[in-house]
C-alpha positions, -999 to +999 in steps of 0.1 A: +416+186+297+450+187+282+453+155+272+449+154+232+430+122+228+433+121+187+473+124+189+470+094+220+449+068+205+480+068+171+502+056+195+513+024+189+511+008+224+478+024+224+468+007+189+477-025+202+457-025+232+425-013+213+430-039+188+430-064+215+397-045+231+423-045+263+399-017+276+422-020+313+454-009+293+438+018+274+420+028+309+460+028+329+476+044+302+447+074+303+454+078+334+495+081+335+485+105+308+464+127+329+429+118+327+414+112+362+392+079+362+362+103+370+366+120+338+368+089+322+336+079+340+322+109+331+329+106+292+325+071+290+293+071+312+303+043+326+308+041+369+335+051+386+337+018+404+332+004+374+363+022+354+384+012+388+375-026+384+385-018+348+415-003+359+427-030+381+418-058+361+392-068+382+365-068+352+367-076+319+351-050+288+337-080+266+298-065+258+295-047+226+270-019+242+300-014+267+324-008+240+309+008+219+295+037+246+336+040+252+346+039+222+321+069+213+326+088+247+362+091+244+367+094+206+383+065+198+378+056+161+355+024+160+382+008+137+407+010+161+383-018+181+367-035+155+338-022+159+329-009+121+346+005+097+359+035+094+372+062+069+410+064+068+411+034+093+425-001+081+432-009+048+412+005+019+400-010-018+427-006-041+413-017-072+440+001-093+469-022-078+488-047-095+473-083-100+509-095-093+512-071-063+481-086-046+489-123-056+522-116-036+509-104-008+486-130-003+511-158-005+533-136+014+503-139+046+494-173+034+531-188+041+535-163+073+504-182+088+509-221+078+547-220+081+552-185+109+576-175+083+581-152+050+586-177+026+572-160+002+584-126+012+575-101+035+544-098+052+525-060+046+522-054+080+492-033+073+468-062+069+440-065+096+412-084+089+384-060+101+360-073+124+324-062+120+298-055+148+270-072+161+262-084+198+283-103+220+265-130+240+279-140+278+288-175+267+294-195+239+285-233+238+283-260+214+250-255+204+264-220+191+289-240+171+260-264+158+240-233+145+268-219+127+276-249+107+239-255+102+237-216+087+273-225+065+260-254+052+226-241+042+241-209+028+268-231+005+236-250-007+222-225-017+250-207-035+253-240-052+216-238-064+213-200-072+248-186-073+274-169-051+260-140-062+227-142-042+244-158-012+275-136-008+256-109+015+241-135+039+277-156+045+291-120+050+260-111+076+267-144+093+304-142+095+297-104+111+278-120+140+298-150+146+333-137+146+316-118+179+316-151+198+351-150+199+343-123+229+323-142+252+335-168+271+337-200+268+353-236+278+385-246+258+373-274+237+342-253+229+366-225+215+383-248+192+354-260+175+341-224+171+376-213+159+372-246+131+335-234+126+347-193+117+377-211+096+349-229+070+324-200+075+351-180+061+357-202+034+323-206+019+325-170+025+357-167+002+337-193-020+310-170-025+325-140-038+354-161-060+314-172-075+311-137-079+338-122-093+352-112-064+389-121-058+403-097-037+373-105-008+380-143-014+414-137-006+404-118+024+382-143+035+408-172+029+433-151+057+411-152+076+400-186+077+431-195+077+441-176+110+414-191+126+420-223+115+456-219+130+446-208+161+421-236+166+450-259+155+428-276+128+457-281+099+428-298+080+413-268+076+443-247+066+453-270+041+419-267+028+415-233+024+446-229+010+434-259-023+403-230-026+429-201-028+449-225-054+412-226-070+411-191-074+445-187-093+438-207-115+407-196-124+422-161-128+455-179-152+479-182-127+488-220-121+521-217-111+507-192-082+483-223-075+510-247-077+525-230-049+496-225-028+488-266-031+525-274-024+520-252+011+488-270+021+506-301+015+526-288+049+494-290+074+477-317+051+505-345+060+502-336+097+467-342+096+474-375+081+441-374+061+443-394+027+414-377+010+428-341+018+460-354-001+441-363-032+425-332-033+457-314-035+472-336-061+444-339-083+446-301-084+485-302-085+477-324-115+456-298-134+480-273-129+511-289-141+491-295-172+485-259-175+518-255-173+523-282-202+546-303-175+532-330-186+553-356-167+547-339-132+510-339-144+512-379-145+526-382-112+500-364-093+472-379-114+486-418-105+491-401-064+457-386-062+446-414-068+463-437-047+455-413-020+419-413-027+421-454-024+437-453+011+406-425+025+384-441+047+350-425+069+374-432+096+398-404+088+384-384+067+360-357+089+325-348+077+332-315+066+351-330+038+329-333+002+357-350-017+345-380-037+349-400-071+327-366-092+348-342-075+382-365-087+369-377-120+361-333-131+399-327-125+414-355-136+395-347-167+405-313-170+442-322-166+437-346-195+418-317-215+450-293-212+472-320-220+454-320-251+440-359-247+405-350-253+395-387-253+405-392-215+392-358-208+355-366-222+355-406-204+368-390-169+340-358-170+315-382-185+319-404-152+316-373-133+286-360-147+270-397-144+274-393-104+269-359-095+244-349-069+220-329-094+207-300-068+243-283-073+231-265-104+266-243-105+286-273-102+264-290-130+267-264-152+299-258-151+317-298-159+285-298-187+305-265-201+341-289-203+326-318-214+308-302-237+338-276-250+360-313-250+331-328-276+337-297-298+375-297-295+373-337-304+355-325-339+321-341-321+300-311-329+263-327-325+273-337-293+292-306-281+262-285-294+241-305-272+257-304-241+263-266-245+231-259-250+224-279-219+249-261-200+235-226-210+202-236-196+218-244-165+237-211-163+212-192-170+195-194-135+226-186-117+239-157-103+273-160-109+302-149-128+323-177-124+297-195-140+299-168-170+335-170-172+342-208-179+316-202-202+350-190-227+363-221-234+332-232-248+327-202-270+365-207-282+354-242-292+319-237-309+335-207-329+364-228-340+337-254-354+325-233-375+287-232-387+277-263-372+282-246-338+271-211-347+241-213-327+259-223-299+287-197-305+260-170-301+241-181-273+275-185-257+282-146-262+248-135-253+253-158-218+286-139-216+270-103-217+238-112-195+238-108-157+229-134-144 
């Protein structure tokens, strides 16, 4: 066989089609290159008749037992299709790049997909999402769809309860079997809802490993959602993946990279004309400008999330869609807190504290933490050393870094009280160091 199959499958036409899993093109452009469909046949060990359906376009390659006995008979790396990951195939952990680098690029892919232009420069064209195996089934109906958002929304529970930590590996598992159904066939309105189904499996996905530390997967994770959510034209969903990437920056210190990312879901949020959605991305807006010590632009979105949040209704807002008074009240409270009115602050966490569903542990833990840092900061030490110690109690059945790392504030606070809060101060460091 002169044919050398390494060199063919770098060709970019060739790339393409194996991306695609267009086995027929791959098949054709063998054979202009001089491989006989019965050598195909034979390497593949797939029929003859069968390769000629292939090569016609009579039948479609869609089974992962298929695909995988071509993609091992001829030699083609299992990257290439998506099959697994591979050494030297796709992109690869940098973990020595630039935080600034990274941030880029992810607004860079972020704009490309809501907007289908670089708004925020150019796109590394070296991105792929990889796709991991697992069995494709012959058709996909809504029933699929309904067990996928039943194993999402169990999975977030759970993260909420324990940790992103513990979860992270199981929303990864489940995303590697359900991106599959994309394969199989399927009706067009069932597609959709799967495509909107992957889009928020991704982004409790994301959710997970931001709970663990993880940035650079979140981000991953986001993209991804948000293609999906694109091609299942749910703007809903883009917009909100794009308030949890904002979420992530400013975890990490970066508001003005969150301010960015909120301003960009505000493009798919007004088409989806959904109130709620708009208050969640003001509210955040809100926290953010005060980060920025903006305090006027701070104002404004406070006084429009929550005129937006007056106007929601069950009627258009979807069920999907967790946003309530708590949810408003905790980042209201921590725009108020960097804006230095630690009165406001502790009345708007202290109403969101007094509603919160109490099985979210991480959640629970986490506003205690604020409120509890804004006592301190107030000069309210009894009551700041209360809450903390509350709060630590709280964390300290959770697997989760997040968790550890709002955990600062409050160590800032009880160390700047002095020896009132010295208990506190240490517990706080000992939290700090402690896996969870």
């Amino acid at each position: 066989m002169g044919l050398n199959l390494a060199l063919f499958w770098e060709r970019p036409d060739i790339r393409d089609a194996l991306a695609a899993r267009d086995v027929g093109t791959v098949f054709r452009a063998l054979a202009a290159a001089g491989l006989p469909q019965r050598d195909i046949a034979t390497l593949t060990g797939v029929a003859q008749s069968s390769v000629s359906e292939i090569v016609t376009g009579t039948r479609k390659v869609q089974a992962y037992d298929l695909l995988d006995r071509i993609a091992t008979g001829l030699g083609i790396p299992r990257a290439y299709m998506g099959l697994a990951y591979s050494p030297g195939c796709g992109p690869c952990p940098q973990d020595e790049e630039d935080e600034d680098v990274k941030r880029r690029r992810f607004l860079a892919h972020a704009g490309r997909i809501v907007l289908g232009v670089a708004v925020f420069g150019e796109v590394d064209a070296s991105f792929q999402p990889r796709i991991p195996c697992a069995p494709v089934p012959d058709r996909v109906g809504m029933a699929d769809v309904q067990q996928i958002e039943a194993a999402t929304a169990r999975l977030h529970s759970l993260a909420g309860q324990h940790g992103g930590e513990l979860v992270l590996p199981a929303l990864r598992a489940q995303g590697a079997w359900a991106e599959q159904l994309l394969w199989a066939s399927t009706s067009d309105p069932v597609r959709r809802a799967l495509l909107g189904s992957l889009a928020r499996l991704q982004e409790k996905t994301a959710e997970a490993a931001f709970d663990a530390g993880s940035r650079d997967t979140a981000r991953d994770h986001l993209l991804k959602g948000m293609e999906h959510a694109k091609a299942g034209e749910h703007p809903a969903l883009q917009a909100h993946l794009l308030y949890t990437a904002g979420r992530v920056e400013t975890h990490y210190g970066a508001p003005d990279a969150a301010l960015q990312l909120y301003q960009l879901a505000h493009v798919p949020a007004m088409g989806a004309r959904m109130p709620l959605l708009l208050a969640l991305l003001e509210i955040n807006q809100a926290r953010a400008y005060a980060q920025l010590h903006a305090r006027d632009a701070a104002l404004r979105a406070i006084d429009n999330a929550r005129e937006h949040f007056e106007r929601a209704t069950p009627d258009n807002t979807p069920r999907w869609m967790r946003f309530g008074l708590p949810q408003l009240a905790v980042a209201e409270g921590l725009a108020w807190a960097h804006l230095g009115n630690e009165d406001r602050a502790i009345i708007a966490l202290r109403a969101c504290l007094s509603s919160k569903n109490q099985t979210n542990v991480r959640r629970n833990s986490i506003d205690l933490t604020e409120l509890a840092a804004a006592h301190l900061r107030n000069g309210d030490i009894g009551e700041g050393s209360r809450l903390g110690m509350k709060a630590l109690d709280l964390a300290g059945t959770l697997r989760s870094q997040r968790t550890r790392d709002r955990l600062v504030p409050l160590q800032r606070a009880a160390l700047r009280s002095g020896r009132a809060a010295k208990d506190l101060a240490e517990r706080v460091g000992l939290a700090r160091q402690r896996p969870a």
